[in-house]
C-alpha positions in Angstrom: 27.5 3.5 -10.3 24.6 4.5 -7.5 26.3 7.7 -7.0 24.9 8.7 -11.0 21.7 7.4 -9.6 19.5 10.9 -8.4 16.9 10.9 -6.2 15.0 13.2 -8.3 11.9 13.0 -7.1 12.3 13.3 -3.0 8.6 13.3 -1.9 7.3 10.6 -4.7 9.7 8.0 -4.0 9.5 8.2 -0.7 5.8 7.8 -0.5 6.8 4.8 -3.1 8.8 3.5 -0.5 6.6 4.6 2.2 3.7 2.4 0.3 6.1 -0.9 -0.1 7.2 -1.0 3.6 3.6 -0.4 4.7 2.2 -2.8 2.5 5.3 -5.5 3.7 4.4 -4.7 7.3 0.5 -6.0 6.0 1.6 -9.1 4.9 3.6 -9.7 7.5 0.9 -9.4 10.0 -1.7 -10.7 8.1 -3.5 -7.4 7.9 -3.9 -6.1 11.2 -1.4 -3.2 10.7 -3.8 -1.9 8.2 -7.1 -2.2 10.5 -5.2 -0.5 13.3 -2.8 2.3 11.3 -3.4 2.5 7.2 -7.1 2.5 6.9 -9.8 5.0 7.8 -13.0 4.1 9.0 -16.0 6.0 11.0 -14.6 5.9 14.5 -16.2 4.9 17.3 -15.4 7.8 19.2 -14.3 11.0 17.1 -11.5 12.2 19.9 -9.4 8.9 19.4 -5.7 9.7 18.5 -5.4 6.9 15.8 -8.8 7.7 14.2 -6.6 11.1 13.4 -3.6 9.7 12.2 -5.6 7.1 9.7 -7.6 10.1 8.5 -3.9 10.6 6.7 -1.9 7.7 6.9 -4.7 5.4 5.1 -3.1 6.4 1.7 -0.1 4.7 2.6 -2.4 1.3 3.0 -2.8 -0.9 0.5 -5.2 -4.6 0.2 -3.2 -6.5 -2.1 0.0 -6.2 -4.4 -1.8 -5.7 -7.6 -3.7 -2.5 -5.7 0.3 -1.2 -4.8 0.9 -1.6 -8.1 -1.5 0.2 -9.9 -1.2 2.9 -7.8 2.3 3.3 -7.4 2.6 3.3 -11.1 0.1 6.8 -11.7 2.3 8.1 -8.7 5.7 7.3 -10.5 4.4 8.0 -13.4 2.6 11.6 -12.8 4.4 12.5 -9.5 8.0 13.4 -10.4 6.6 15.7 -13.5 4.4 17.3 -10.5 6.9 17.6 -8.1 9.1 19.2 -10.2 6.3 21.7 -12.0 5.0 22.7 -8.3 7.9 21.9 -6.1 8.2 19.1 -3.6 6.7 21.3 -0.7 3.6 22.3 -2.4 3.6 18.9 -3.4 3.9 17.4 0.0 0.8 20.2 0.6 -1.3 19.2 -1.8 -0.7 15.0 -0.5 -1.6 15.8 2.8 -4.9 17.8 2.2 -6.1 15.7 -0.3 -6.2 12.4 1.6 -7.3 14.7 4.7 -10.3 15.4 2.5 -10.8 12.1 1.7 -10.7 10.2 4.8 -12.9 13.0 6.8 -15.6 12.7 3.9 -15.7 8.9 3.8 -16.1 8.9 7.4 -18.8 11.1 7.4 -20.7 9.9 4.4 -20.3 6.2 4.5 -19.9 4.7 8.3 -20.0 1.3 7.0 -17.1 1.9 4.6 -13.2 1.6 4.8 -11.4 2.8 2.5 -7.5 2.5 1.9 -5.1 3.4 -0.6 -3.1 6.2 -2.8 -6.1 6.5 -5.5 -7.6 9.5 -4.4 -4.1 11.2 -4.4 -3.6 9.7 -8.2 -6.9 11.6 -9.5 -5.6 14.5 -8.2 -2.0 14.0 -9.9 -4.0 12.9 -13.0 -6.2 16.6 -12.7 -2.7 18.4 -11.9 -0.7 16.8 -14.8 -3.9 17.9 -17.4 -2.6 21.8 -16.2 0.3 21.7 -17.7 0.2 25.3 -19.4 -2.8 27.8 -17.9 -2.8 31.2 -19.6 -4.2 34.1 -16.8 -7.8 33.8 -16.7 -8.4 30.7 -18.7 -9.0 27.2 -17.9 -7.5 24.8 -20.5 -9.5 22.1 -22.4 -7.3 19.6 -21.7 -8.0 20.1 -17.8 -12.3 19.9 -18.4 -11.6 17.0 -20.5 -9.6 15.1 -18.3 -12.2 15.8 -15.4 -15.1 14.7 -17.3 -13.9 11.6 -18.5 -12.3 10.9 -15.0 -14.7 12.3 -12.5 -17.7 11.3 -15.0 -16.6 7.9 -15.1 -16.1 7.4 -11.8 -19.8 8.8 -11.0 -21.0 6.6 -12.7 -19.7 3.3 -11.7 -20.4 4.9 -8.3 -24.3 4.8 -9.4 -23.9 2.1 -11.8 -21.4 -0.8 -10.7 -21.2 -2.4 -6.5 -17.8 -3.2 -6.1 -14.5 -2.0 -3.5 -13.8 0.9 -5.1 -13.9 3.9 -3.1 -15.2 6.1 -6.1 -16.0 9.0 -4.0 -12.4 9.3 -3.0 -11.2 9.3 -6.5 -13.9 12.3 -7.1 -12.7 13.6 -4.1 -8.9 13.4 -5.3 -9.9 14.7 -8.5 -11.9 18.0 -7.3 -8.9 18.9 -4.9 -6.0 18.6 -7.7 -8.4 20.8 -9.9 -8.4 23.4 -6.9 -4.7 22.9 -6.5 -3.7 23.3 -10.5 -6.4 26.5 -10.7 -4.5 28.3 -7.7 -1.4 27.6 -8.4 -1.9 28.5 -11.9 -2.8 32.3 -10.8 -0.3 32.6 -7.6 2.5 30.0 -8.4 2.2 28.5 -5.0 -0.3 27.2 -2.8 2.3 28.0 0.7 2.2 31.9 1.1 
C-alpha cells in the first residue's frame, strides 16, 4: 500500500515536515529553539552567524499549533500546483528569496519586532497560483485582483488593527510571488 503512495510534491512536503519537526523541537524546549534558530530579529551585532541563518530558517518557526496549521494548509494547498507549474527548483528559488526578503526587511524596519513563520511564503504562493495562464505582454485580472484584495487587506490592518501579525511580511511575500509569476511568465524560468 505505501509504495502507491507518491511523494509528489518533494519541496512542499518537505518544508511540511520541515515545519512539524521544528515546531515539535519548540514544544519540546519550551521555546527556546525558536529564539535561538527559527525566528528573525534585529541582531545585536549584524556579522553573527545565527542572525544569517534565521534571516532564512525563521519560516520554518512557528508560535503555536493553530499558526502551523493555518499555514501548512495554504502551503499544501497552493504548493504542489506551484511546484509542479514552475518546477521544484524554481520553486525551492523562489522559498528561499522570499523569506530572505522578509527577514532582512523586518530587521531593518522594525528592530523591536520578531517575526516567525511560513505566511510571507503563502502570499507569495497565493500571488503565483492567481498566474495560472499569462498571455505575452499581458498581466491577467485575476493576478491584480488577487493582489488587491490580499496586499490591500493586509495594509490595512497594518494601519488599522495592533495585533502579532507580521503584515509587512505578507506584503512582502505577496510583491515577490508577483515578481516571480511576471518573470517566469515571459522566460519560463527564474534559474538561467
Amino acid at each position: 500500500m505505501f509504495r502507491k503512495i507518491d511523494y509528489n510534491a518533494p519541496v512542499t512536503l518537505t518544508f511540511v515536515l520541515l515545519a512539524l519537526a521544528v515546531y515539535g523541537l519548540n514544544v519540546l524546549t519550551g521555546g527556546a529553539s525558536n529564539e535561538l534558530l527559527f525566528m528573525t530579529y534585529r541582531p545585536t551585532v549584524w556579522y553573527d552567524p545565527l542572525a544569517l541563518i534565521r534571516l532564512f530558517t525563521y519560516v520554518l518557526g512557528h508560535a503555536s499549533w493553530t499558526h502551523y496549521f493555518g499555514n501548512m494548509t495554504y502551503m499544501l494547498i497552493l504548493g504542489p500546483m506551484i511546484e509542479e507549474k514552475y518546477g521544484s527548483r524554481n520553486l525551492l528559488l523562489m522559498m528561499i528569496v522570499t523569506a530572505g526578503i522578509g527577514g532582512l526587511l523586518n530587521n531593518i524596519l522594525f528592530p523591536g519586532s520578531a517575526l516567525l513563520g511560513a505566511s510571507g511564503i503563502d502570499f507569495m504562493l497565493i500571488i503565483l497560483a492567481s498566474i495560472t495562464s499569462v498571455k505575452q505582454g499581458t498581466i491577467p485580472l485575476t493576478l491584480i485582483l488577487v493582489f488587491c484584495i490580499y496586499v490591500g487587506t493586509e495594509i490595512y490592518d497594518a494601519v488599522a488593527i495592533v495585533d502579532n501579525v507580521a503584515q509587512f511580511a505578507h506584503i512582502a511575500g505577496g510583491i515577490c510571488g508577483a515578481f516571480f509569476g511576471m518573470r517566469m511568465a515571459r522566460r519560463g524560468t527564474i534559474i538561467d
